[in-house]
N, C-alpha and C positions, 0 to 999 in steps of 0.2 A: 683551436676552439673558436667557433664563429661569434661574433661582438653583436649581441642581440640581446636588449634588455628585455629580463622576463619579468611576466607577470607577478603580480602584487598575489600573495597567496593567505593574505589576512580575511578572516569573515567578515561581514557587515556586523557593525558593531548591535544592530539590532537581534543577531541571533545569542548573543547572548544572554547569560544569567540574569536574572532582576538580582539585587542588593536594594538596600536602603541604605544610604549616603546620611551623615552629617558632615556637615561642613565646619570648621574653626578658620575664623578670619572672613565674614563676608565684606571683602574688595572687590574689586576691579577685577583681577584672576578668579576669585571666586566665581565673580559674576556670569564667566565666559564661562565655566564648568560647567556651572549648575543651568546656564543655558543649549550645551550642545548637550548634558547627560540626558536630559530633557525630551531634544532634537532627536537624537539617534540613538537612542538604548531601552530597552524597558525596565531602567532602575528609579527609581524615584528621591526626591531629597526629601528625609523622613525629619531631620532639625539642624539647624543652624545656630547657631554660639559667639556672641561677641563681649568684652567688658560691658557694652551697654545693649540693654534690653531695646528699644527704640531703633537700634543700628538693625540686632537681629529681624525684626516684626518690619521692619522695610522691606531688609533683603525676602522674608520669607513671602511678602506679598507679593515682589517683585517677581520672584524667583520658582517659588514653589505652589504648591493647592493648596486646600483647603488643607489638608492634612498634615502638613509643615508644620513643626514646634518649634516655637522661636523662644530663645533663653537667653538670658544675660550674664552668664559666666561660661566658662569651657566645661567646668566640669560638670554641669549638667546634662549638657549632653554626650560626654563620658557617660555620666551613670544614666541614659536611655536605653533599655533594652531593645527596646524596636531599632538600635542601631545598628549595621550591621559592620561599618567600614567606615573611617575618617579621611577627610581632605582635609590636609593641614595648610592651610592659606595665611597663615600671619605672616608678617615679616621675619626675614632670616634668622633672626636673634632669636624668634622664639622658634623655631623649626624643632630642636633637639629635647627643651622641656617640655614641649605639648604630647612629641609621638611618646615620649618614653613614660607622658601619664598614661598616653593611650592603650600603651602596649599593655600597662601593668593594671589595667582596666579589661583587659582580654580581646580589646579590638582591635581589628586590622586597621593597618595604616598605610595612605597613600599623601606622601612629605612631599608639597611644592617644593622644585627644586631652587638652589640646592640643599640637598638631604641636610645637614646642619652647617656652620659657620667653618668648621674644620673637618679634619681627618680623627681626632680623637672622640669630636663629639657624634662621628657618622659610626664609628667603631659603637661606640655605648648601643646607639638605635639597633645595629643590627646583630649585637652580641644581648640585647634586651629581646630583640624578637624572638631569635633561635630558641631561646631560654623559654618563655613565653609558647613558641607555636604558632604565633599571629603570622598572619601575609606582612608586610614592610616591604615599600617601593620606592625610589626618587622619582618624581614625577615629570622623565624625560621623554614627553610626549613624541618629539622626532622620530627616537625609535618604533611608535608606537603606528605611527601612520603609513601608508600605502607605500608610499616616498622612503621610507625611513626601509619597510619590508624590501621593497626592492633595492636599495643599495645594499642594503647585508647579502642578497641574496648574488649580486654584481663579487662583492668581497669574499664571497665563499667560494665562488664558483673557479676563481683563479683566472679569469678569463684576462684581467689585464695584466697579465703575468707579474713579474717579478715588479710589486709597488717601491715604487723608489722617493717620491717625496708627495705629503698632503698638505693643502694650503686649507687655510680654513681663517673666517673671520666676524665680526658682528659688532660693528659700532651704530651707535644708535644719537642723537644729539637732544639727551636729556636740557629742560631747562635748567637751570643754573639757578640753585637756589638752596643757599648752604643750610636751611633749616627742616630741609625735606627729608625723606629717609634714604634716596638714593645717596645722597654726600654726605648722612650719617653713620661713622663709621662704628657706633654701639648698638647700630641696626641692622647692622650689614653690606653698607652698603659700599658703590663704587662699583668700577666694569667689571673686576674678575669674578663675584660670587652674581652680578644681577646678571650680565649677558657671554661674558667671557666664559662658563661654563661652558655655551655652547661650541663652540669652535675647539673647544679644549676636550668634552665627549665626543665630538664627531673622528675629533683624532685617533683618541680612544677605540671608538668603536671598527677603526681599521686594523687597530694594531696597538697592542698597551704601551704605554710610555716606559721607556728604558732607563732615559735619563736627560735630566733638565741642561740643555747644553748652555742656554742662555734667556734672560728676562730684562728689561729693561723696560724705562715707561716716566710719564709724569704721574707726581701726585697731586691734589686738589688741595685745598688750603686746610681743611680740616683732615686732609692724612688720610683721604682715601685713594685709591687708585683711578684715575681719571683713564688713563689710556695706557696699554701694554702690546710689548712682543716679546713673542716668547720664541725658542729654538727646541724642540725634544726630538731624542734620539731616539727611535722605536726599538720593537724589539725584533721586527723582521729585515732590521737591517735602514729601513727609510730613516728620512727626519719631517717634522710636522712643522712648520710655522702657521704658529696663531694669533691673531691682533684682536683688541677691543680696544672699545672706548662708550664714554659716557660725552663725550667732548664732539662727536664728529659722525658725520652718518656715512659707512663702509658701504663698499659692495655686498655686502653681508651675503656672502657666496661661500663657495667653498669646491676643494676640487679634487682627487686621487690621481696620480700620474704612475702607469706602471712600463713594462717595455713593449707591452702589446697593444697597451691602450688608457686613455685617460675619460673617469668622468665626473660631468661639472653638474655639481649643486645649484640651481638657480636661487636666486634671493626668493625670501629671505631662509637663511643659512636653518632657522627653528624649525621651520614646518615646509620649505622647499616648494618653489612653484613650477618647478620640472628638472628634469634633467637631461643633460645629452652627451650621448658617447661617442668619443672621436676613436677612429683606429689610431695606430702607430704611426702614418704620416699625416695625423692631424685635421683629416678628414670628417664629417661627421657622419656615423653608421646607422646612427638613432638616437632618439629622443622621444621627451614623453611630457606631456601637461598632468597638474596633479589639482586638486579643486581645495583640498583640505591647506586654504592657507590663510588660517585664522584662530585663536584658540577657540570661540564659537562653534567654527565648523569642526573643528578637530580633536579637542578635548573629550570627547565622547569615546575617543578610542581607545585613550589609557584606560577611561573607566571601565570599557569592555572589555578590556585585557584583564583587569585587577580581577571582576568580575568571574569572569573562567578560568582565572588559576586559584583563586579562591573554591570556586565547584569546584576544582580537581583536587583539591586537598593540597595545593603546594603556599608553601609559605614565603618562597621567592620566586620571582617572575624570572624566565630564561634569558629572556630577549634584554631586561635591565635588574643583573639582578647585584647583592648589595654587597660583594666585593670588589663590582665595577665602581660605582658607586665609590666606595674607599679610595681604588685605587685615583680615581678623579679628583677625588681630596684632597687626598697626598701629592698630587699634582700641582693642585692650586696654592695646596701649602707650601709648596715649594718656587714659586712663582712670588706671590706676596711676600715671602723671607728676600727674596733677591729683591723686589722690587725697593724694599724699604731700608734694604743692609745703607 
């Protein structure tokens, strides 16, 4: 098989569906959403939701038209009919109570990742959906983008033969400041649920995780996970190391090593600023620049995926759908158990 990366076979997120978006949590992520949904789709943000009315009517000035409803509780814009799909943007803590009023409100949900705090609370969302009929998504844009389409398509095709180990990684040097929500640990916070997801899905998405061979790491003063390595054994046989940290700024790369060929994730590890693929004696046979690297630029893609699998009537997405999802959980859960034993 000749080591030729192919083409990206995602639409423009412009062809797709219109939705009307409400938003819960206008942040910072919210903000880059409701900016690229904006940029590249024809859906629109129909209301926004925060504890404080003021926070909402910012965002919606900022963010949206004329047409924007801004409300000062969540469930108001639960109960909007003109909704049609939720972005869940609070902090991780609340990830699991918001979709699960959504779901029971009849809306579809798309959960900033990660999908909840644990593996039991990602089981409830997605044993609430089925139940329900809603769409339910983790909001792991990677896979959603050009980048993200042509490594699966690399992974499927077999072309690096027999994968034998994937490196994968993402530290990022948060400031330090134990009252924030990253180094609150009743928010969520620390490397494995805010960035170490990533490194820990990209593995995933080569190969499910077989079994946690090792974890190890510091913890920050208030007991969150500052920096970690982990060791997993797949199930095709490889092993995956992955590192994060909140403490240090990584290569945040990442890479697949098989016996015919290796390729490398350019930083950053989330959204990928190319890739290149080396044969077997290390050469390189190609490569590729990718533009989408930024949630601005790129965020629009999830929502055009959410988008038309919502038209097609499916209520889990293929490419991220919510036994992956679990199984990442249980991953992570199993990671933070060692990390604190």
């Amino acid at each position: 098989m000749s080591l030729v990366l192919p083409q990206s076979v995602l639409p423009h997120p412009s062809t797709a569906p219109a939705l009307n978006w409400g938003i819960l949590g206008p942040g910072w992520i919210a903000s880059q959403f409701a900016t690229s949904l904006t940029a590249l789709t024809k859906s629109k943000l129909a209301a926004v939701g925060s504890r404080t009315l003021a926070r909402s009517e910012d965002f919606a000035r900022s963010y949206g038209d004329e047409g924007t409803r801004a409300y000062g509780s969540y469930a108001q814009v639960l109960e909007d009919p003109a909704v049609d799909v939720l972005y869940i943007a609070v902090p991780h803590s609340g990830h699991a109570e918001l979709a699960l009023q959504a779901i029971a409100a009849g809306k579809h949900v798309l959960v900033e990742k990660p999908l909840s705090l644990n593996a039991a609370q990602s089981a409830q969302i997605a044993e609430a959906a089925k139940a329900a009929g809603v769409f339910a998504m983790e909001a792991m844009w990677s896979r959603l983008l050009p980048i993200g389409n042509v490594v699966s398509q690399v992974i499927a095709s077999g072309m690096l033969g027999q994968i034998i180990t994937v490196q994968a990684d993402f530290g990022a040097k948060f400031r330090v400041d134990y009252a924030s929500r990253i180094y609150d640990p009743a928010l969520g916070g620390g490397a494995l649920l805010d960035v170490g997801i990533y490194p820990i899905a990209f593995s995933a998405m080569v190969s499910p995780a077989k079994q946690l061979l090792h974890a190890s790491g510091r913890l920050a003063k208030t007991g969150v996970d500052a920096s970690f390595t982990a060791v997993i054994a797949n199930e095709d046989g490889s092993t995956a190391t992955v590192f994060s940290s909140i403490e240090t700024d990584s290569p945040q790369s990442a890479w697949i090593a098989g016996t015919e060929g290796t390729l490398e994730l350019q930083r950053p590890i989330c959204c990928g600023s190319g890739l290149v693929l080396r044969s077997a004696d290390g050469n390189i046979v190609d490569s590729r620049e990718f533009t989408e690297t930024s949630p601005a630029a790129g965020l629009g893609w999830e929502a055009a995926h959410v988008a038309q699998c919502i038209a097609d009537g499916l209520t889990e997405s293929p490419i991220m759908p919510l036994d992956q999802s679990l199984a990442i959980a249980q991953t992570m859960d199993e990671i933070a158990a060692r990390l604190r034993a």
